[in-house]
N, C-alpha and C positions, 0 to 999 in steps of 0.2 A: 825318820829315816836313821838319826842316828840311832836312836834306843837299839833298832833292829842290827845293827852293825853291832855293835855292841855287844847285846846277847850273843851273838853268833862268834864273836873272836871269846868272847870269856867260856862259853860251853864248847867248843871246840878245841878252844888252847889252854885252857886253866884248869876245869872242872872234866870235862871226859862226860863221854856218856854213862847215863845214870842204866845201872842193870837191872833190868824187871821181871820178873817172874809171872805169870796170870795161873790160878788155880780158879778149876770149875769149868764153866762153858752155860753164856744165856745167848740172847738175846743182842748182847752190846758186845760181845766176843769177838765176833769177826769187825765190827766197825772199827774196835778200838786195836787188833793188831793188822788190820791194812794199815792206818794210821802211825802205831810205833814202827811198820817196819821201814816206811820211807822218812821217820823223822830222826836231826841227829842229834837229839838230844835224850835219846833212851834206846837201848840194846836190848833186845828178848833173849834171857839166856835160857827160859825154861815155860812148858804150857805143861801144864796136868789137866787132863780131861776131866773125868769122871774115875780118878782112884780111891782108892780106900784111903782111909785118915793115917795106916802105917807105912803105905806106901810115900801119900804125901811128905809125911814126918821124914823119913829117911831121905825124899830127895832134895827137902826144902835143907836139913841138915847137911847133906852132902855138898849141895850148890853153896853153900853159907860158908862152907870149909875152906871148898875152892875156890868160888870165885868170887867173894863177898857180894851178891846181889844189895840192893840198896832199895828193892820196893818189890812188895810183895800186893800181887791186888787178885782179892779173891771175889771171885762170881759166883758161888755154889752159897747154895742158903744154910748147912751145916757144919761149914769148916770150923767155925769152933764151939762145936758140940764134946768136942774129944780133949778132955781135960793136959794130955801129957803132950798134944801139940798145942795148944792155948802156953802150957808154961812156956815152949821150946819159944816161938812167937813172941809173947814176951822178954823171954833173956836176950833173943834177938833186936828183937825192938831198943833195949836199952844200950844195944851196945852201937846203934844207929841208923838199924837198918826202921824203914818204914813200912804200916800196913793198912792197906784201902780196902772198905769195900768196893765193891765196880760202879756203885753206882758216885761216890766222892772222888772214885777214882776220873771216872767222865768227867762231871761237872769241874774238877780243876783243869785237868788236860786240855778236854775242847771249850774252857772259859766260858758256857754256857748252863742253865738248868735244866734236868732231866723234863722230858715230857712226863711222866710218872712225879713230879715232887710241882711241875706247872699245876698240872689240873689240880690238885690236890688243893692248892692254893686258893686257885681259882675259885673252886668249891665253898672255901672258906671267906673268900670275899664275896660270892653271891649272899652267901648267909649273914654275912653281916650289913648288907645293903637292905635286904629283906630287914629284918633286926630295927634298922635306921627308919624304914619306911614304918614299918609298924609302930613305931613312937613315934613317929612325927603325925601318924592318924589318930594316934593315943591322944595325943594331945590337942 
């Protein structure tokens, strides 16, 4: 009970809520901004649907000017396909802002693992049980 007291006086009275941007739109889009919009420990200042990588570029620049966002989490499978937002992203990055895919963006948020990175898992543990069996018949 304390930890939670805690948290809640230090991100409320010290740190402020963190600004987040989401670029793209899947799947996890809508769960994860129901989630940020009633939580107080992160602020949506900006969503891009499905823009062009110039358009993105100039809003991610603009918002970065104004309002220093502090996490960038993108859901589109292309975002940094486009060499001259990759560097912007970068110089931003180092100057402290942060950038998630959606899917690391999840698994920190909601402190759980993706169904998409479980199975996969899964997969690779049946295979190695398989693997174990077949040498123990081996032998």
């Amino acid at each position: 009970m304390f930890q939670i007291a805690f948290r809640y006086i230090v991100i409320t009275g010290l740190v402020g809520r963190q600004r987040i941007m989401f670029v793209g739109e899947n799947g996890y889009t809508n769960d994860l901004l129901e989630s940020i919009k009633v939580d107080e420990q992160y602020k949506l200042i900006g969503f891009l649907k499905n823009e062009e990588s110039s358009t993105i570029e100039k809003t991610i620049t603009n918002l970065w000017k104004s309002k220093r966002m502090d996490i960038v989490v993108d859901f589109s499978e292309n975002l940094l396909s486009d060499a001259k937002l990759v560097d912007k992203l970068l110089e931003y990055k180092l100057e402290g802002m942060q950038y998630y895919n959606y899917l690391e963006f999840y698994e920190m948020y909601e402190r759980k693992i993706t169904n998409f990175r479980f199975k996969s898992r899964m997969v690779f543990l049946k295979k190695i049980q398989v693997l174990k069996f077949i040498i123990i018949v081996l032998i």
